[in-house]
C-alpha positions as CSV (number, residue, x, y, z in Angstrom):
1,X,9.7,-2.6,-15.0
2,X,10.1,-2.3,-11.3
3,X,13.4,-2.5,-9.4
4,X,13.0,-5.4,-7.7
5,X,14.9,-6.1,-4.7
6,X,14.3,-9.8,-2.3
7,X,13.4,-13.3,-4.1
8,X,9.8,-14.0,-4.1
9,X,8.6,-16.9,-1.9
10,X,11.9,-17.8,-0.5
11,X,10.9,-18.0,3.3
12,X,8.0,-20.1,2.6
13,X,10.3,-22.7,0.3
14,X,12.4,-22.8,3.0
15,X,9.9,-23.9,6.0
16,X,9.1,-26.5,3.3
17,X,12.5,-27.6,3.2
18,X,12.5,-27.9,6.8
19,X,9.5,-29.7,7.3
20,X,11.2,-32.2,4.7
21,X,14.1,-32.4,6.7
22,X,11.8,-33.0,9.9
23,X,10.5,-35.5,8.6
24,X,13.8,-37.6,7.3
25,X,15.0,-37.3,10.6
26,X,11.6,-38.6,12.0
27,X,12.4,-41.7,9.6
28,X,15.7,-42.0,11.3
29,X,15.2,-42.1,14.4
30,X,12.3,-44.3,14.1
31,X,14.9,-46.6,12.6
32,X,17.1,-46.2,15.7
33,X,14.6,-47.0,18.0
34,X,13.4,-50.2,16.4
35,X,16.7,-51.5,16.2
36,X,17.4,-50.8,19.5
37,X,14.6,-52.5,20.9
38,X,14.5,-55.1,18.5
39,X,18.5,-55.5,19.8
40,X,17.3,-55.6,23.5
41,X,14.4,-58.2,22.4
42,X,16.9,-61.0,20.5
43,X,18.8,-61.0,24.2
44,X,16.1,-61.0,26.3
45,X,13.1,-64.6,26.5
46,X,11.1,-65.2,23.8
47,X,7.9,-63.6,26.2
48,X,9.6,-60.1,25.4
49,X,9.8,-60.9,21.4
50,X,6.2,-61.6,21.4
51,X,5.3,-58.4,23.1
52,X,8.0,-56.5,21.2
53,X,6.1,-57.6,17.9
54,X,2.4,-57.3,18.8
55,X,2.6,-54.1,21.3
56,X,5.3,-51.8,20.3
57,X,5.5,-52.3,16.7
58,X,1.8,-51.4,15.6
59,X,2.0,-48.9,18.2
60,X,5.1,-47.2,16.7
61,X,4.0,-47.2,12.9
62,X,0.9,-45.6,14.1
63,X,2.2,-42.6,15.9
64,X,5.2,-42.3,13.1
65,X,1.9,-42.4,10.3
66,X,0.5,-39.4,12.1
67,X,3.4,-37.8,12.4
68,X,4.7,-38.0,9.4
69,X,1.0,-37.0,7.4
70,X,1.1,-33.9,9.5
71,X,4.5,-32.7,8.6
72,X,3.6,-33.7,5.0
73,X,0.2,-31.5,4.9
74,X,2.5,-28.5,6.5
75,X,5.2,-29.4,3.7
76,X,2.7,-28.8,1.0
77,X,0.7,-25.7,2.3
78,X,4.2,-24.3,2.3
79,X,5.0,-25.1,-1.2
80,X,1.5,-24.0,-2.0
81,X,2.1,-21.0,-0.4
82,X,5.3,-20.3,-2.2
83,X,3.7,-21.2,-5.7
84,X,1.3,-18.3,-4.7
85,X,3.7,-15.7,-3.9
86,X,5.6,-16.6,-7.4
87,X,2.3,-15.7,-9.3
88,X,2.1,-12.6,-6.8
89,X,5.6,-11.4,-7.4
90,X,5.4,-11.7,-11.3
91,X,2.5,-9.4,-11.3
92,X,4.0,-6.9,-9.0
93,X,7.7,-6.5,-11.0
94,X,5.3,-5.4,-13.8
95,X,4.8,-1.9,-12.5
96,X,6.4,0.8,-13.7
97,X,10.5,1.8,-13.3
98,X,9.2,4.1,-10.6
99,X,8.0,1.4,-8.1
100,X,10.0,-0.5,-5.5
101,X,8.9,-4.3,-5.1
102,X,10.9,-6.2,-1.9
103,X,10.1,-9.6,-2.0
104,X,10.1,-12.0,1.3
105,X,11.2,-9.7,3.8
106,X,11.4,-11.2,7.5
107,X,11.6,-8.2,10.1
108,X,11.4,-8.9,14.0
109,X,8.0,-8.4,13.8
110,X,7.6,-11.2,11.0
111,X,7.2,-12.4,7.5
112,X,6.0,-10.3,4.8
113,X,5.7,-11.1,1.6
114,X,5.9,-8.1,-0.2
115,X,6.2,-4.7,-0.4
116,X,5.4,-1.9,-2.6
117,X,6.6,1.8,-2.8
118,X,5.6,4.2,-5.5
119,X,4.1,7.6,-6.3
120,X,0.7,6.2,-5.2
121,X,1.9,5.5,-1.9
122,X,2.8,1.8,0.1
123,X,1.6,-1.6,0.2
124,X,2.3,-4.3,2.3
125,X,0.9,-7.5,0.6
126,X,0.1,-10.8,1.8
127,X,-0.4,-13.5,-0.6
128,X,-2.7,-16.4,0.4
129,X,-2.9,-18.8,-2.8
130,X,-6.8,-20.2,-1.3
131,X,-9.1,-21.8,-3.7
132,X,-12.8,-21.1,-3.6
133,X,-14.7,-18.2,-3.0
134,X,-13.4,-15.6,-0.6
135,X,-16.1,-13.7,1.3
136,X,-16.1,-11.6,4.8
137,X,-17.7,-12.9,7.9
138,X,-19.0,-9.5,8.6
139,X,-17.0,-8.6,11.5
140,X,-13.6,-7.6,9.3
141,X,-12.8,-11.0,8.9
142,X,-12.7,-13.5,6.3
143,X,-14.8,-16.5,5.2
144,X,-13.7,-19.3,2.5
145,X,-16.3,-21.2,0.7
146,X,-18.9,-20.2,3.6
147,X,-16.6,-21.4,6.6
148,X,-14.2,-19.2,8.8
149,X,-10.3,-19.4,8.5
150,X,-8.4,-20.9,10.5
151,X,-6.4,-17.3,11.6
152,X,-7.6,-13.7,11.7
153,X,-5.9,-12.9,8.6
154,X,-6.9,-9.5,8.3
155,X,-6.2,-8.2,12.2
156,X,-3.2,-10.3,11.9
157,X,-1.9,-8.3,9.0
158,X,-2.8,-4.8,10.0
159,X,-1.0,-6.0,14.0
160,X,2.0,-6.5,11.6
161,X,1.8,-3.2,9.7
162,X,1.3,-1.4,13.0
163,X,4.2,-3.1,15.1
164,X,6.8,-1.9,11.7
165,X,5.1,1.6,11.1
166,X,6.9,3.3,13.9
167,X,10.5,1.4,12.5
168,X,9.9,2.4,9.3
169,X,9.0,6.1,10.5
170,X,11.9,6.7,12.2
171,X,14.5,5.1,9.5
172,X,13.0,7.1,6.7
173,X,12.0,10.2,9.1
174,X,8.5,10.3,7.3
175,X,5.4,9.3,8.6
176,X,3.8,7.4,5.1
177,X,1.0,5.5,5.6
178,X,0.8,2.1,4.6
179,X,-2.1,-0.1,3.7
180,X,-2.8,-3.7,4.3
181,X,-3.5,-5.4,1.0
182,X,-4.4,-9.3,1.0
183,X,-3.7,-11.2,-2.3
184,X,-5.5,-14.5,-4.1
185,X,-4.2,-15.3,-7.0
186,X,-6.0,-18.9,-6.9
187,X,-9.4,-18.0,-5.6
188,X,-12.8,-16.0,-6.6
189,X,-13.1,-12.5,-3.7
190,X,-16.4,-11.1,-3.3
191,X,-15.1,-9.5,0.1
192,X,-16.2,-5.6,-0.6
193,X,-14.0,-2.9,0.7
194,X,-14.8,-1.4,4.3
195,X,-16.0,-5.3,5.3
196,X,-12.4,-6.4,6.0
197,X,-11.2,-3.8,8.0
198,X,-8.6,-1.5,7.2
199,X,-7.5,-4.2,4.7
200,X,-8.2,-4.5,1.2
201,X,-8.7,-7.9,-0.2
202,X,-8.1,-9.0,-4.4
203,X,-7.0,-11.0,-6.8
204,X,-3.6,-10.8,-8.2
205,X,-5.0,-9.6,-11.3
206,X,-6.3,-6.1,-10.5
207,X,-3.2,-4.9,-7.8
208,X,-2.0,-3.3,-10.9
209,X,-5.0,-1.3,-11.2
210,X,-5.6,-1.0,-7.3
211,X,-2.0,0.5,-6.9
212,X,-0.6,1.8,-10.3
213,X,-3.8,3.5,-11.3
214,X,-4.8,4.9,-7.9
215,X,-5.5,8.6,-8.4
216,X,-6.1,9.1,-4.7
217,X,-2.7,7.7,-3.3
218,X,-0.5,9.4,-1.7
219,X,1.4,10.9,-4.9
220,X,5.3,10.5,-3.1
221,X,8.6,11.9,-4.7
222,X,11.2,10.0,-5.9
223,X,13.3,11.5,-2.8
224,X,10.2,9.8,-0.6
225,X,10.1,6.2,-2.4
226,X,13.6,5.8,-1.8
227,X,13.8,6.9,1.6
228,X,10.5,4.7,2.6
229,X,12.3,1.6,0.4
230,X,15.3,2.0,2.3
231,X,13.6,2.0,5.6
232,X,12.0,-1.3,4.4
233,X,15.5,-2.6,3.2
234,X,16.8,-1.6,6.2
235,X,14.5,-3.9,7.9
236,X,15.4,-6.5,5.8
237,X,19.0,-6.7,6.2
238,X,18.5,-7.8,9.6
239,X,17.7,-11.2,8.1
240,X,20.7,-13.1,7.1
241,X,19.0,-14.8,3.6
242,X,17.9,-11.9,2.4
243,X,19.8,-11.1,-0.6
244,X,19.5,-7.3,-2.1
């Protein structure tokens, strides 16, 4: 098995927490307001109760509906997100003992969700749990049932992998490369390689295949997996949460 170091999804459960939290407070101070203005209208003539009940009210309880449905939908694509990186993360700490896995590790330069350091080289995964069928747009970007996504998931990835390559170089004092690898364990990908860019895009299912059984990786020592997975933890020590 693979030493595993990081707990898988835990940024992503925690946004989700927050939004929760967002929107109890939203509730609250909702609450406050009401009874504040519904204080101010049991002093005031009965002209300012009647507008106090047909204006403000409806107005009110339509804004805090829209509100409150947008911080749910965020709620649940982060829960959904964290369910993905779960199914991602048990497939990855089956590799072999000589394979680093580090879960959820938030650098300066953001979130990544995991990383991989073996004998065939390093991966830095992103796990999108999408349903449907994943496709590219033809210009190294990405298409989901037909339609584009929301964010250049592809350029966004490889700006992160390039903005930590030249930390990571000088921690470990190697230059390794790394490659971009984006993860569906909830959808169909029929994105070919050399369509995305200098990303690779899969199901959960074959990473084992696509980085365990890669006979043209980089073929690293022992002495360079743990100086590339301690440039990484390195990294990820400068996050408070992050527990090794």
């Amino acid at each position: 098995m693979a030493r595993v170091l990081g707990e898988s999804g835990r940024y992503v459960s925690e946004q989700s927490t927050q939004k929760l939290l967002r929107m109890v407070l939203l509730v609250y101070v909702f609450g406050c307001v009401i009874s504040a203005f519904s204080g101010y209208a049991l002093g005031a003539k009965q002209l300012y109760i009647s507008i106090f009940v047909i204006v403000f009210i409806p107005i009110a309880f339509i804004y805090m509906k829209k509100k409150f449905i947008a911080l749910e939908k965020e709620r649940l694509n982060y829960r959904k997100g964290a369910i993905g990186e779960a199914l991602v993360g048990l497939t990855l700490e089956t590799f072999p003992d000589e394979y680093r896995v580090i879960h959820d590790l938030t650098t300066p330069y953001g979130n990544i969700d995991h990383v991989v350091v073996g004998p065939s080289g390093v991966y830095v995964i992103d796990t999108k749990n999408w349903r449907g069928v994943v496709t590219s747009d033809g210009n190294s970007g990405l298409m989901v049932n037909g339609k584009p996504t929301d964010k250049p998931e592809t350029k966004n990835l490889t700006r992160m992998i390039m903005s930590i390559k030249d930390k990571v170089k000088v921690l470990c004092d190697m230059d390794p490369y790394v490659q971009g690898v984006l993860a569906f364990p909830s959808a169909h990908v029929d994105a070919k390689w050399g369509t995305t860019g200098a990303v690779h895009c899969m199901t959960d299912e074959k990473l084992y295949d696509y980085i365990v059984e890669n006979k043209r990786g980089q073929n690293l020592s022992k002495a360079q997996i743990d100086s590339v997975s301690h440039a990484f933890l390195a990294l990820a020590r400068m996050d408070k949460g992050f527990e090794t």
